[in-house]
N, C-alpha and C positions, 0 to 999 in steps of 0.2 A: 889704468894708464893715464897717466897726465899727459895733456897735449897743451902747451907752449907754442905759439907762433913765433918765430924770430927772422928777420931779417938782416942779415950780417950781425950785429952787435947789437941791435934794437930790436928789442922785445917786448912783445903788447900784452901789457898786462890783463890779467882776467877784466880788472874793471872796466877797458875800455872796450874789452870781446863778449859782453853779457851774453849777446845774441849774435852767433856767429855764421856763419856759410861759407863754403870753399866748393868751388867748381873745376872737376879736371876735365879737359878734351885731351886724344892723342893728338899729337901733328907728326902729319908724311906729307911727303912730294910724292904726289903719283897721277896717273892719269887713267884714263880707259878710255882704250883703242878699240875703234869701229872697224873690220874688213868691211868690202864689197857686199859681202854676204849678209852681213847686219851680227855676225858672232863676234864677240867682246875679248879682249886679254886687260890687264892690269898691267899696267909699269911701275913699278914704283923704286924710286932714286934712294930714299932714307925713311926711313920712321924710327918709333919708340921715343919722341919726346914730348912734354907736356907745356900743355899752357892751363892757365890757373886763374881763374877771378877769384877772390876772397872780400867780402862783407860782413861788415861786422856792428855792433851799435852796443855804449857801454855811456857809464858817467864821466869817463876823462877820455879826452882827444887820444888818438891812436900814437899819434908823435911820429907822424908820418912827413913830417915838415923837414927832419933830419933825410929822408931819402932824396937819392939824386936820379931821376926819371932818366932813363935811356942807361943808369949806368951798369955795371954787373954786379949780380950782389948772390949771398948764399942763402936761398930761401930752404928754412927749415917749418915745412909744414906741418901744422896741426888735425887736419881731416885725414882719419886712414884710407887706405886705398888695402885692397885683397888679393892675394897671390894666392891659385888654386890649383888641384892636383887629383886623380882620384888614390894616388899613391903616398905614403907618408913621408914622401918626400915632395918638397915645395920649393920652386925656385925663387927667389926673390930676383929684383931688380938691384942692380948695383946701387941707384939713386937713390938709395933710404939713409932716415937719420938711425944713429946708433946712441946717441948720444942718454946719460941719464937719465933715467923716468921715461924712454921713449924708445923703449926694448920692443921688438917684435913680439907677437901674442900667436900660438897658434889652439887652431878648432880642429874638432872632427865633426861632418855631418851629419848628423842622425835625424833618419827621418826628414821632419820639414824643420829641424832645432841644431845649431850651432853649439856643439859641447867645447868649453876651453879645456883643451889637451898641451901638456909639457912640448916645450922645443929642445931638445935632447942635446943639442949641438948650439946651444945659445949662445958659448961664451966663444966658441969657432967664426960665426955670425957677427959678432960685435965686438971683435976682432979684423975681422976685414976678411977673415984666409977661406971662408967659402961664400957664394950664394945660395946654396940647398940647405933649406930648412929640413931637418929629419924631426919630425914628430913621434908622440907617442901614439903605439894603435888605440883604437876603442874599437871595442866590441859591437858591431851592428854597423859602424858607419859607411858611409857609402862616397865619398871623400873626405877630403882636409882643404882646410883656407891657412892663412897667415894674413894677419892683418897686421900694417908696417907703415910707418910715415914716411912720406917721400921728404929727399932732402937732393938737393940741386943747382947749380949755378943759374942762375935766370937774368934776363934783361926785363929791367920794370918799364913796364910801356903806359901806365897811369895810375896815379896815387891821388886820391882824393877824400877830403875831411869833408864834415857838415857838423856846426853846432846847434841845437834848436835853444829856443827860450823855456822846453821843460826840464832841462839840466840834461839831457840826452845828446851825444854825440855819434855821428854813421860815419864810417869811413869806408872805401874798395881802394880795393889793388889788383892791377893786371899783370900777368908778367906771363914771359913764355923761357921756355929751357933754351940755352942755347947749346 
């Protein structure tokens, strides 16, 4: 699988991502309610969205000078995230790229080893008309993953370059879904 960071129309090429990181957190609104008694409930308003740091460090600047902070942009990310199941069927999230070279991959579990097993319904997938991944069985396993790139509308809440004087360049990016 090639993994491509892109942001709207800007794309950081390998050389500026030698060394790269991408951090997801969920965000929910929720809270936990105390009674009298000291017993707890959960409220919660919304979840299922992400926020995202990514660091990276390469020979050319990231070209993060063309971003516009605070604005909406379509972060197509390069770090996979895993949709699990113990059935051979896997749901994915709607937020994923589909895009070339950045096809969902799915496994069967075996043991404590990760076997890459066929997505049967691939082209249904990267199409848009389902989210259930149907994999193929393996013999032994004891579930299935799908690993998928998240791709999503985000608000960038910080972009930041660093040059040094050994021809090395670090850049991050914050952003959260909205």
């Amino acid at each position: 699988m090639i993994t491509t960071l892109a942001i709207d129309s800007l794309l950081i090429p390998t050389e500026a991502g030698l060394t790269f990181d991408q951090t997801y957190a969920q965000l929910r609104a929720e809270k936990l309610n105390r009674t009298a008694d000291g017993s707890a409930s959960l409220r919660r308003l919304w979840d299922n969205k992400l926020a995202t740091t990514i660091t990276g460090k390469g020979w050319i600047p990231s070209g993060f000078e063309a971003l516009d902070t605070g604005a909406t942009v379509t972060l197509k990310c390069a770090m996979p995230r895993h949709a699990a199941s113990a059935s051979t069927t896997v749901t994915l999230p709607a937020a994923r790229r589909s895009d070339t070279d950045h096809e969902p991959v799915g496994y069967a579990v075996v043991g404590d080893h990760l076997v890459e097993t066929p997505i049967t319904n691939l082209a249904a997938i990267l199409a848009g008309s389902t989210d259930d991944a149907t994999l193929t069985a393996v013999t032994g396993a004891t579930g299935y993953r799908v690993s998928y790139l998240p791709q999503f509308s985000a608000l960038i809440l910080s972009a930041t370059s660093k040059g040094s004087n050994d021809a090395t360049f670090e850049w991050s990016l914050e952003a959260e879904q909205v």
